[in-house]
GUDODO-627765 format. One record per residue (C-alpha): x, y, z. Coordinates in steps of 0.05 Angstrom, whole numbers, padded with zeros to 5 digits, always signed. Example, Ala and Ser with C-alpha at 12.3 -4.5 7.8 and 13.67 -1.06 7.14 Angstrom:
BEGIN
+00246-00090+00156
+00273-00021+00143
! end
This chain:
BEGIN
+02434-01077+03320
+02420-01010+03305
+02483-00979+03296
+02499-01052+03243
+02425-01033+03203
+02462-00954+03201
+02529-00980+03176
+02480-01025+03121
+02434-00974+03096
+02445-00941+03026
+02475-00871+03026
+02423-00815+03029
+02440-00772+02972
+02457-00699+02987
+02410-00659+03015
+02383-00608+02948
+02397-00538+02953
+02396-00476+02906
+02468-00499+02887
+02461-00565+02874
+02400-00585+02854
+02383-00594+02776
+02373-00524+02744
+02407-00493+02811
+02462-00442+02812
+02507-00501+02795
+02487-00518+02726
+02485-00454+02705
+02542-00425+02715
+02570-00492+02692
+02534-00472+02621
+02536-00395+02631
+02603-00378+02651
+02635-00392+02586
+02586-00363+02546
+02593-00300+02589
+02671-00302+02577
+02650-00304+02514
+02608-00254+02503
+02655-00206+02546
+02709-00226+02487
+02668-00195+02434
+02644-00137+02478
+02722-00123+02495
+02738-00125+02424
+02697-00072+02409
+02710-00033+02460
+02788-00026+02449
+02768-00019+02381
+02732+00046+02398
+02789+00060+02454
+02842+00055+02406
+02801+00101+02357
+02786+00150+02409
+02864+00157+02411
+02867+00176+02344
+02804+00221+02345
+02737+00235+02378
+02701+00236+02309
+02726+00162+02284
+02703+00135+02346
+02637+00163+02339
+02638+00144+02262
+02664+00076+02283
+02605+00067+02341
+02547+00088+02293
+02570+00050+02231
+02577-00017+02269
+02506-00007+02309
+02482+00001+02231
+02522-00056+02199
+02498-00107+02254
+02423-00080+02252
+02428-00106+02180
+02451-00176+02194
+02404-00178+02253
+02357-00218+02210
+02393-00276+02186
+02435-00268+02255
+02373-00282+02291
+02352-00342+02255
+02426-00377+02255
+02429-00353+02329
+02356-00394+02334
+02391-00465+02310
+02427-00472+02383
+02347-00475+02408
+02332-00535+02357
+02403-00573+02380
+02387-00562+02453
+02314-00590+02438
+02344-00645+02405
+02393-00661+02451
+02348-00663+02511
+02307-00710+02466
+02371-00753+02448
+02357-00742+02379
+02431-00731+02362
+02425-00747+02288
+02377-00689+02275
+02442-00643+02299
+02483-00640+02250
+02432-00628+02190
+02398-00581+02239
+02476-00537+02246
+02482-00540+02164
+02413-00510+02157
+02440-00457+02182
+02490-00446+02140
+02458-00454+02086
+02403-00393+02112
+02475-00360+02126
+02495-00365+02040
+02433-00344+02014
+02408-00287+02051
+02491-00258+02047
+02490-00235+01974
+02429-00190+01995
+02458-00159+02044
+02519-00141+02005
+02481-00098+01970
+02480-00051+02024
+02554-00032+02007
+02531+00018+01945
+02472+00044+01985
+02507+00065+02045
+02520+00142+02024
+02450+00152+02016
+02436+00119+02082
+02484+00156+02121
+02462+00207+02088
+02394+00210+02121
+02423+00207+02191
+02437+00281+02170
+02514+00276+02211
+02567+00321+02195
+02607+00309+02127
+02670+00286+02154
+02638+00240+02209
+02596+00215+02151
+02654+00203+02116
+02684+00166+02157
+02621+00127+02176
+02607+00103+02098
+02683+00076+02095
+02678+00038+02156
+02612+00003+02149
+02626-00016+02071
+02689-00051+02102
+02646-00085+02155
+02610-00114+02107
+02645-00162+02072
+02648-00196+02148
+02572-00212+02144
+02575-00284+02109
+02628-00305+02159
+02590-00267+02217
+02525-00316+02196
+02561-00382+02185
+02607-00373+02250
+02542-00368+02288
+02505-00424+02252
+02570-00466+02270
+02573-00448+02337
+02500-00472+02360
+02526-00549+02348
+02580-00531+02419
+02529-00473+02455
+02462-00516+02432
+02487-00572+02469
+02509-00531+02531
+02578-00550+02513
+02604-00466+02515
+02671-00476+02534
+02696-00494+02470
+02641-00433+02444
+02694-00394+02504
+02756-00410+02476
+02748-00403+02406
+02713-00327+02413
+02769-00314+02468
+02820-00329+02412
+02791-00304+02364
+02780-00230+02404
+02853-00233+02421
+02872-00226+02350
+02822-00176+02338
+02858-00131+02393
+02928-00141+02364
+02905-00125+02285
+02860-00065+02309
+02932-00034+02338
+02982-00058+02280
+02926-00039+02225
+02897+00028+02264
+02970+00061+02276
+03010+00025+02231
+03053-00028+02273
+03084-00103+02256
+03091-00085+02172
+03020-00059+02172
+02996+00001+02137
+02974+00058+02178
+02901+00057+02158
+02865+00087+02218
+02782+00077+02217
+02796+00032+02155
+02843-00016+02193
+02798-00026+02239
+02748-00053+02196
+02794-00103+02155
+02819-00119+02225
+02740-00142+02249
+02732-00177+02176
+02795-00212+02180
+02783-00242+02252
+02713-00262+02229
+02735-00305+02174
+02778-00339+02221
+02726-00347+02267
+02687-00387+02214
+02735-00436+02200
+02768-00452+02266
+02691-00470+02276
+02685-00508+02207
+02745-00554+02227
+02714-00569+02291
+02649-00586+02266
+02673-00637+02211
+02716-00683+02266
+02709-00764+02262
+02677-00770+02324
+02622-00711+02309
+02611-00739+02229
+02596-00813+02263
+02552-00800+02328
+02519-00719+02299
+02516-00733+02226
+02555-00666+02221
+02571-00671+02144
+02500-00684+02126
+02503-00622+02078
+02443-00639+02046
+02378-00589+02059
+02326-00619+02094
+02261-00583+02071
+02221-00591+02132
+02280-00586+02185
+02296-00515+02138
+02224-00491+02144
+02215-00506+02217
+02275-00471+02232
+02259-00402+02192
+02185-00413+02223
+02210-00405+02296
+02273-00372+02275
+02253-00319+02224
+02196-00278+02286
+02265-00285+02337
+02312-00248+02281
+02248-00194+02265
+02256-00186+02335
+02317-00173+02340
+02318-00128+02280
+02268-00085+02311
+02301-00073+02379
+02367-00063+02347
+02336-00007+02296
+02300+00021+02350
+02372+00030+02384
+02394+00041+02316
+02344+00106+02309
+02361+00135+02378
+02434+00137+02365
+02424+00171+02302
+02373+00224+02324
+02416+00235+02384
+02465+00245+02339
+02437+00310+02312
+02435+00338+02387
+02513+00358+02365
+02575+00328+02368
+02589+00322+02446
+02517+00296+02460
+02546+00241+02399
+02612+00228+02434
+02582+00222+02500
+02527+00173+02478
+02574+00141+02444
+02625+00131+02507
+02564+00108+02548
+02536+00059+02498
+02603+00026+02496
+02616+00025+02564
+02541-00007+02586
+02547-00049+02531
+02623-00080+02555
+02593-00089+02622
+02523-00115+02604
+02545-00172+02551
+02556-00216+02612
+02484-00215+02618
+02482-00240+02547
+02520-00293+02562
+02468-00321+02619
+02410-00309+02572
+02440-00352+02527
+02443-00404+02574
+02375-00382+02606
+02349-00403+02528
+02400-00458+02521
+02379-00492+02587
+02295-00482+02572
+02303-00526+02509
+02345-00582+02540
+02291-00592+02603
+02231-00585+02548
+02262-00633+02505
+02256-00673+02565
+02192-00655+02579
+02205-00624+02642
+02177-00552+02639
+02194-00542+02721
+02259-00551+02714
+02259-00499+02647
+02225-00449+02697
+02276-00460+02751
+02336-00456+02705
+02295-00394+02679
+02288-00362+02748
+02359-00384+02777
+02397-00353+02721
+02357-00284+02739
+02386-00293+02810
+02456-00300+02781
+02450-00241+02732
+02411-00191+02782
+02471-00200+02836
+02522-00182+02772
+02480-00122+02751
+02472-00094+02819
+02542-00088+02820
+02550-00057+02762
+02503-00010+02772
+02526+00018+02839
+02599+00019+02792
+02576+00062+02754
+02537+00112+02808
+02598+00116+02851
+02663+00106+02810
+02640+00120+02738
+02717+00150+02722
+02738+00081+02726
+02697+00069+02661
+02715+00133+02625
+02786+00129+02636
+02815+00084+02585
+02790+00132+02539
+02820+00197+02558
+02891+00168+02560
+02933+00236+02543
+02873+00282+02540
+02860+00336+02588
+02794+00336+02622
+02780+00405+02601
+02744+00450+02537
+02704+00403+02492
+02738+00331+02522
+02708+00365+02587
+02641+00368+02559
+02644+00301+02541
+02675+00271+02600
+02619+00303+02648
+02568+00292+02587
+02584+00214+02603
+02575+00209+02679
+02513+00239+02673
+02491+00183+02621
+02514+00129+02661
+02475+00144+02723
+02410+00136+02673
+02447+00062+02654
+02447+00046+02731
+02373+00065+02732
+02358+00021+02672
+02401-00033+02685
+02357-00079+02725
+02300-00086+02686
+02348-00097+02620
+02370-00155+02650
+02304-00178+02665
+02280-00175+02598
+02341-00206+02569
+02321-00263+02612
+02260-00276+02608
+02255-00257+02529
+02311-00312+02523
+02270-00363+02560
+02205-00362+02530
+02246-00361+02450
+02284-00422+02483
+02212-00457+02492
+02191-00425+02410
+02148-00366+02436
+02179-00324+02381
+02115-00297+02345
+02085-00264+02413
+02170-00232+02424
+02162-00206+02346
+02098-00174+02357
+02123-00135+02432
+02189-00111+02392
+02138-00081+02334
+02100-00044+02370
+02155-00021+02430
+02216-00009+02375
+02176+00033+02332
+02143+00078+02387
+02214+00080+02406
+02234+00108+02341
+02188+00151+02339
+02186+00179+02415
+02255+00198+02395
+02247+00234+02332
+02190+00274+02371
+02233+00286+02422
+02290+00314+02378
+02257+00350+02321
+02195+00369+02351
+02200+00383+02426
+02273+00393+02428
+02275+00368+02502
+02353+00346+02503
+02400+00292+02520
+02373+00274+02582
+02301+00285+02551
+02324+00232+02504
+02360+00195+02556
+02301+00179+02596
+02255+00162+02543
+02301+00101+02531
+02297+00093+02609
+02216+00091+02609
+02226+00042+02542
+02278-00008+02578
+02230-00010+02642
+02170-00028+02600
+02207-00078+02563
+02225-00125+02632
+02155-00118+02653
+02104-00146+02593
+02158-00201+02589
+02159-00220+02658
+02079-00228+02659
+02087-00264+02594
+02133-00322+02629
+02090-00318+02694
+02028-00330+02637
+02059-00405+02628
+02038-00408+02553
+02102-00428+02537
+02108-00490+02578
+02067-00524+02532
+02121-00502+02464
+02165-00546+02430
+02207-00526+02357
+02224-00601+02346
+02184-00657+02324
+02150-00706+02373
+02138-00774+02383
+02061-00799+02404
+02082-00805+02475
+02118-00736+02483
+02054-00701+02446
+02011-00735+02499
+02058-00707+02561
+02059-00634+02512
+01982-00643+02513
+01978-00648+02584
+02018-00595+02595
+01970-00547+02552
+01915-00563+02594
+01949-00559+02657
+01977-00483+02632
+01902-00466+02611
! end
């Protein structure tokens, strides 16, 4: 009899573990991985960008490396709020509201057209502006020519992002994967043809790289366009519902416009380092430079799992399930700290791996020397930092996932200006160095990771939604509050 009732019982399901269990290692790196892939796309762009540059000389790299961190600390604004549109789609979608999706994807693009013409303007101001950073002539040069090229890539920039957030919003990031892998790809093979002259193209150095970024970015734009505007996505998303919806709009740049301030901030905090670093001389600027691009290739992965770490918060509170947001939120920290620790011991015990690619040819000796010893010294200060950037990155992602922008805008205020001006003390007026400098960003990184770890472990956004709510949901939302309090 016993061994019949066995045979007749229902299946237990499987017993739940950090794998498999909702918001376990599973699901995220079911949503992460692409996005990381993804992210590493862009990063590697860039990087053979500068590696190719390097080739031709020291000083367009470093033109090429400070004019970029400039262009994109411009667009950081309107980037920020497009970027903000995958948090409203993942709300919606954990709320089944697919309808709102669509309109939600074309506010977005319509932010994207009329903040674009403003930042044009930039191109006729940027002598002055380079000016300031007090460089030498023919790096400044070089750095006015490549940003004014940059810059007619900004409208496609915005409305590639705003597109994207109907695939990455929804978690669905492998199509968000393959179109930036693609995408990348052609970057690489334009930066060669266009930098050195190969396939029919000109030999336009610094300048071919830019037109080969602006090129690639238009692309970008409409491979995502032709996606968005399918059948099946017009019928079940509403996806060609072009019209502006006043409300959805001013939700969107409530939550969205603190998120882009905040990314503004950080990135012209970076911004301000680079350039006052840059007045240390031109090895200090090379070396930065080489390090910067280097973290930066093997940090974006982290990117990519804050992304999701956001992503994954709005589904679960669209559902009204803020335990699962914090698990999703903590499990996706796992992931990410196991990556970095990697990386970090990478770059203690083998950083020539790193530096290699870009002293193809060049003797490790004289000025290159300098440089190449200049570097390994700066990426031992990355490995000390690393840890605690990741943290932040996740947990800042998390909390703007749940619409806990305006308390993110305020931390970036008052941590990216002390930045900016720690370093301008530490340049002009107590003249302590590179690695003076270099450990001023170390204290500032370390800070960062720990006022937005006790913000998450404060709760308060548990209790945040971006998207509208019906009677019932406000009650659960309610509850919630008090619970938090």
């Amino acid at each position: 009899m016993d061994a019949s009732a066995a045979l007749l019982a229902p299946p237990q399901p499987p017993r739940e573990t950090w794998w498999n269990r909702t918001a376990g290692g599973r699901e995220i790196l079911y949503v992460s991985l692409p996005l990381v892939i993804s992210s590493l796309s862009w990063t590697v762009m860039t990087f053979v960008d500068r590696v190719f540059l390097k080739w031709e000389s020291g000083i367009a790299m470093a033109a090429a490396f400070s004019a970029s961190t400039l262009w994109f600390s411009l667009l950081c604004l309107p980037l920020g709020i497009c970027m903000y549109c995958a948090t409203f789609v993942s709300q919606y979608s954990g709320s089944h509201q697919p309808k709102q999706i669509g309109p939600t994807v074309w506010q977005g693009v319509w932010i994207s057209l009329f903040l674009s013409p403003l930042l044009l303007l930039a191109i006729p101001l940027a002598p002055a502006v380079f000016a300031l950073a007090g460089h030498e002539p023919a790096v400044q040069a070089l750095e006015i020519q490549y940003f004014q090229i940059l810059c007619w890539g900004i409208p496609a920039m915005l409305i590639a992002q705003a597109l994207s957030s109907f695939y990455s919003g929804r978690g669905r990031t492998r199509i968000v994967m393959c179109v930036d892998t693609f995408v990348a790809l052609l970057n690489v093979f334009l930066d060669y043809a266009w930098i050195f002259g190969k396939y029919g193209f000109p030999e336009a150095g610094i300048a071919g790289a830019g037109w080969a970024t602006v090129t690639s970015l238009w692309i970008k734009a409409l491979i995502y366009f032709l996606l968005l505007v399918q059948k099946k996505h017009r019928i079940e998303f509403h996806s060609l519902d072009l019209r502006i919806h006043r409300d959805l709009l001013k939700r969107i740049l409530f939550y969205g416009a603190p998120s882009g301030f905040q990314f503004v901030l950080d990135v012209l905090g970076f911004t301000c380092f680079i350039m006052l670093v840059g007045r240390l001389g031109g090895v200090e600027a090379e070396a930065t430079s080489m390090a910067f691009s280097i973290s930066t290739l093997a940090f974006m992965p982290i990117w990519g799992f804050a992304q999701a770490a956001s992503i994954l918060v709005g589904q679960h509170l669209g559902e009204n399930r803020d335990d699962l947001s914090a698990r999703a939120t903590w499990t996706t920290l796992h992931v990410a700290l196991v990556y970095m620790t990697g990386i970090s011991l990478s770059y203690l015990l083998v950083p020539q791996l790193f530096l290699a690619p870009f002293f193809v040819g060049v003797e490790t000796e004289g000025g290159d020397g300098e440089v190449w010893q200049m570097s390994i010294n700066l990426l031992r200060f990355v490995a000390a930092y690393n840890m605690f950037d990741a943290a932040m990155m996740i947990f800042v992602s998390a909390i703007k996932g749940a619409g806990d922008t305006p308390f993110v805008l305020k931390v970036s205020l008052v941590m990216a200006s002390g930045m900016a001006i720690a370093t301008y003390v530490a340049v002009e007026v107590l003249h302590v160095g590179i690695y003076g400098c270099w450990s001023l960003l170390t204290a500032w990184v370390w800070s960062l990771g720990i006022i937005y770890l006790i913000r998450f472990l404060g709760g308060k956004w548990r209790s945040m939604r971006v998207i509208e709510q019906t009677p019932a949901e406000k009650e659960v939302v309610e509850a919630l509050a008090g619970t938090a309090s």
